[in-house]
C-alpha positions as CSV (number, residue, x, y, z in Angstrom):
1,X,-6.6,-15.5,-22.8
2,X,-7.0,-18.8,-24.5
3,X,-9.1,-17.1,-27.1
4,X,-6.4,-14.3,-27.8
5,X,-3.5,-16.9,-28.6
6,X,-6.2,-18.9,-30.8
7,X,-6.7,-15.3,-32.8
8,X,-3.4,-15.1,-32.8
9,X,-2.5,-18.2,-34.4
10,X,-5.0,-18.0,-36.5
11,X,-3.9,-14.6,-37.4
12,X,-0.4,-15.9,-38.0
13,X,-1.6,-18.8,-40.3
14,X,-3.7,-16.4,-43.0
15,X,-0.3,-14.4,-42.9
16,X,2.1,-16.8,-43.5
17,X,-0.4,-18.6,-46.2
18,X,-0.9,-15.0,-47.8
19,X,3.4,-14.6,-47.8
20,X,3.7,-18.1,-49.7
21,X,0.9,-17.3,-52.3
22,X,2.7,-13.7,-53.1
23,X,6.4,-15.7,-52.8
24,X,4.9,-18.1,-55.3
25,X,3.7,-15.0,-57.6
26,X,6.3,-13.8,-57.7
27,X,8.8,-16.4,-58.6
28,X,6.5,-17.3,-61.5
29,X,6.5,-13.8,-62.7
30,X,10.4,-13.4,-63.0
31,X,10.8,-16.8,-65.1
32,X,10.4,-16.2,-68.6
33,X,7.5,-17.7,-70.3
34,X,6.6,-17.9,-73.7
35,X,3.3,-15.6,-74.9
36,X,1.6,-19.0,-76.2
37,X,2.3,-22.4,-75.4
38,X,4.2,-24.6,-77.9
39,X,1.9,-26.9,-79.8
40,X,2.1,-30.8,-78.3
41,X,3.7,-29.5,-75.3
42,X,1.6,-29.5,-71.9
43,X,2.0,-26.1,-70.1
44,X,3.4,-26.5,-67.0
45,X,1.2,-25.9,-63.7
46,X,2.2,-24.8,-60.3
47,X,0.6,-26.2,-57.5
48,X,1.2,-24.8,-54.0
49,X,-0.2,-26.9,-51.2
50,X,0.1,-25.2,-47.3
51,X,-0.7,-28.0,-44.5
52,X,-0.4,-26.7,-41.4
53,X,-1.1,-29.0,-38.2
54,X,-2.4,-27.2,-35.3
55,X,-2.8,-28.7,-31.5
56,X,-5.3,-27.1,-29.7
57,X,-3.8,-25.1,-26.6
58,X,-5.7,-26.4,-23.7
59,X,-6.3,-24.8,-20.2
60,X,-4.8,-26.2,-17.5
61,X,-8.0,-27.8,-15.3
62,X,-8.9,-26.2,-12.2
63,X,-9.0,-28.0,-9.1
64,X,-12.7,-28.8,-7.8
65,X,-13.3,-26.2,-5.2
66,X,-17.4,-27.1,-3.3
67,X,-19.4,-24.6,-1.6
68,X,-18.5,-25.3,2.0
69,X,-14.5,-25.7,0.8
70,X,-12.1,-22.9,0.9
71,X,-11.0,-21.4,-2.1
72,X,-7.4,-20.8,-3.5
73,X,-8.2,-19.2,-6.4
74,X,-5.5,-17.0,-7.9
75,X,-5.0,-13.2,-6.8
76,X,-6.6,-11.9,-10.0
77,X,-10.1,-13.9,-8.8
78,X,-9.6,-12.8,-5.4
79,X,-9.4,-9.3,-6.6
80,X,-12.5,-9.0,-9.0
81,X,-13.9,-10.5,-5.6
82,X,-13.1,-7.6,-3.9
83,X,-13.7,-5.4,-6.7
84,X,-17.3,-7.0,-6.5
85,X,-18.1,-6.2,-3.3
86,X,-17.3,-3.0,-2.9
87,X,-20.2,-2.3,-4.8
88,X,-22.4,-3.5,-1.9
89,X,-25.6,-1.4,-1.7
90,X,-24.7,0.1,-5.2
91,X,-29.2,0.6,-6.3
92,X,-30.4,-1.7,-8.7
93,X,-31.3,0.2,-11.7
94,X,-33.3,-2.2,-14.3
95,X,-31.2,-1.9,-17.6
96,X,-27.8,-0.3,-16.2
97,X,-24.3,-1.2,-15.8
98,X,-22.2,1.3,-14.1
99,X,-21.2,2.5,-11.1
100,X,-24.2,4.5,-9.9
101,X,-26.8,1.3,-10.3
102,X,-26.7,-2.1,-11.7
103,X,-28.9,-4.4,-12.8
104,X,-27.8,-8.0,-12.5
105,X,-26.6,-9.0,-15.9
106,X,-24.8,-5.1,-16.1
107,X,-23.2,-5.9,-12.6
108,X,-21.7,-9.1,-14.0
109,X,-20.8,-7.5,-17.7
110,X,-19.2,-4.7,-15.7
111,X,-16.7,-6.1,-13.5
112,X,-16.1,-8.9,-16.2
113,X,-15.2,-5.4,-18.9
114,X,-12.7,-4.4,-15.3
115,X,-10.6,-7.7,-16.2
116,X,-10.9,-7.8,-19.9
117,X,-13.7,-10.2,-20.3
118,X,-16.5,-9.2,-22.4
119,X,-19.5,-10.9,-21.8
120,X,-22.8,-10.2,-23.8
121,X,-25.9,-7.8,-22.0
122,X,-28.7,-10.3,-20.7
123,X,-28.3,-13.2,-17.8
124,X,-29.6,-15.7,-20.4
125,X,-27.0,-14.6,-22.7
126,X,-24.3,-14.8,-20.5
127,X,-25.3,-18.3,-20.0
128,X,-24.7,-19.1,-23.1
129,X,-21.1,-18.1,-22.8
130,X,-18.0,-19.3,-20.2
131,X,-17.4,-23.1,-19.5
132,X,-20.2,-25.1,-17.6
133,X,-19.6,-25.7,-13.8
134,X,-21.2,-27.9,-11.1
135,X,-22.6,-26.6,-8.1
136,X,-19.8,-28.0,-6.2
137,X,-16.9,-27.6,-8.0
138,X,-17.7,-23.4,-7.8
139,X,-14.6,-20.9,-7.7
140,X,-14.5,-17.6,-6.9
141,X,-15.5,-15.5,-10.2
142,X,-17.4,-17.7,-11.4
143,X,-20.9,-16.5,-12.6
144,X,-24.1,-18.3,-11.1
145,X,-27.4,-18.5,-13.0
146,X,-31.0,-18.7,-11.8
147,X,-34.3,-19.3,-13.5
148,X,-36.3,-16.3,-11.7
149,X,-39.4,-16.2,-14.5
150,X,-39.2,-19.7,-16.3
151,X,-36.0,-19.3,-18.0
152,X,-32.4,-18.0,-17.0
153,X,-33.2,-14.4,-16.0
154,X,-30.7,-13.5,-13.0
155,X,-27.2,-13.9,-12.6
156,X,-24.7,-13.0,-9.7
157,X,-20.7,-14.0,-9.4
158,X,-19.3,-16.2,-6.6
159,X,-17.3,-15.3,-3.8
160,X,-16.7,-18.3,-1.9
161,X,-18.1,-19.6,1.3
162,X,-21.4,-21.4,-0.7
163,X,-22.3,-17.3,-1.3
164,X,-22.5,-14.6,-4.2
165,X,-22.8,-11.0,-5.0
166,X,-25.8,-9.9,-7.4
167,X,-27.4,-6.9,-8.4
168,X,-31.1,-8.5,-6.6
169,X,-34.4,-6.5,-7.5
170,X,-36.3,-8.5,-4.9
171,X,-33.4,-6.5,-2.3
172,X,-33.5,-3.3,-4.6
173,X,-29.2,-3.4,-4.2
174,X,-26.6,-5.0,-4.9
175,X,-25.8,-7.3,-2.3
176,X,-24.5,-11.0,-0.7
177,X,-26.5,-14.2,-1.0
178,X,-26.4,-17.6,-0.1
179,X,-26.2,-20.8,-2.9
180,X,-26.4,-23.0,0.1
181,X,-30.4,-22.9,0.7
182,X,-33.6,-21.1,-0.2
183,X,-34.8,-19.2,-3.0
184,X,-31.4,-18.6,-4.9
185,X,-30.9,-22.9,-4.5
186,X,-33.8,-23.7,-5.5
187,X,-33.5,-21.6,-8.7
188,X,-30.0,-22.2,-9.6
189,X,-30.0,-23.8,-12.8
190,X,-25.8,-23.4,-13.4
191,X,-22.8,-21.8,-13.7
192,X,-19.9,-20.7,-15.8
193,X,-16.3,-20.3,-15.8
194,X,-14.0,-17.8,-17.7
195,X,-9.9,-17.6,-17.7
196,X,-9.4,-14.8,-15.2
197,X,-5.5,-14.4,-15.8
């Protein structure tokens, strides 16, 4: 959302700058000038200047919200949670992202496309994306990165409680898992956060 009303404005800049620069033209082309300019006489120049001052349109912050803290995110979050986990047992295909199989990075691109969100195809590019989170300041939606293979290389969402949902090859499905010990918290290497309006 923040994006949009950036695009937007920015949008609406180039199109007011581009009305002044054809208002301009065309006031200079309805005054009558001469063909030449008159010897010892300085030819007049036009100068249009356009300062605009923009403030930046901020987020409003999110409250911290730790794994073993309830979470009262808004209904839109608690919806893409619900969203997420009815694809429970949904097989892990290696490369997909739809319905009939997922693999992780697809199972977080697709429910993020279900609320408007694009986010890019591999778990290390996804990374690369959002706003960074702590481990305990998580919130439901937000996506959870691990270092699988010596680099960012899986990716699930978090649905409160200190747990996620992924698309897991090692489980073959997608399915729940918890932040709060063994192998997924000792490969967590961080999360994002995107406006889920």
């Amino acid at each position: 959302m923040f994006r949009r009303k950036l695009c937007f404005i920015a949008l609406a800049v180039v199109v007011l700058a581009l009305m002044a620069v054809c208002s301009c033209r065309a006031e200079q082309a309805s005054d009558p000038k001469p063909s030449e300019p008159i010897p010892g006489e300085l030819a007049e120049a036009t100068t249009t200047v356009l300062v605009l001052q923009l403030e930046p349109i901020m987020p409003e912050p999110l409250k911290p919200v730790g794994l073993d803290q309830p979470d009262r995110s808004s209904k839109r979050r608690q919806d893409l949670r619900k969203r997420a986990l009815t694809y429970r047992g949904t097989p892990y295909v290696w490369g997909a992202s739809r319905a009939t199989g997922f693999d992780c990075s697809g199972f977080t691109q697709y429910l993020f496309a279900k609320v408007g969100i694009h986010l890019l195809r591999r778990a290390c590019e996804q990374f690369t994306q959002g706003a960074p989170v702590e481990l305990n300041e998580l919130r439901i939606g937000d996506l959870v990165f691990f270092n699988t293979t010596g680099a960012v290389s899986h990716v699930g969402m978090f649905i409160g409680d200190g747990k996620f949902v992924h698309a897991s090859s090692r489980g073959g499905i997608v399915r729940v898992d918890t932040l709060k010990k063994g192998f997924y918290r000792e490969r967590f290497v961080g999360a994002r956060r995107f406006v889920i309006s």
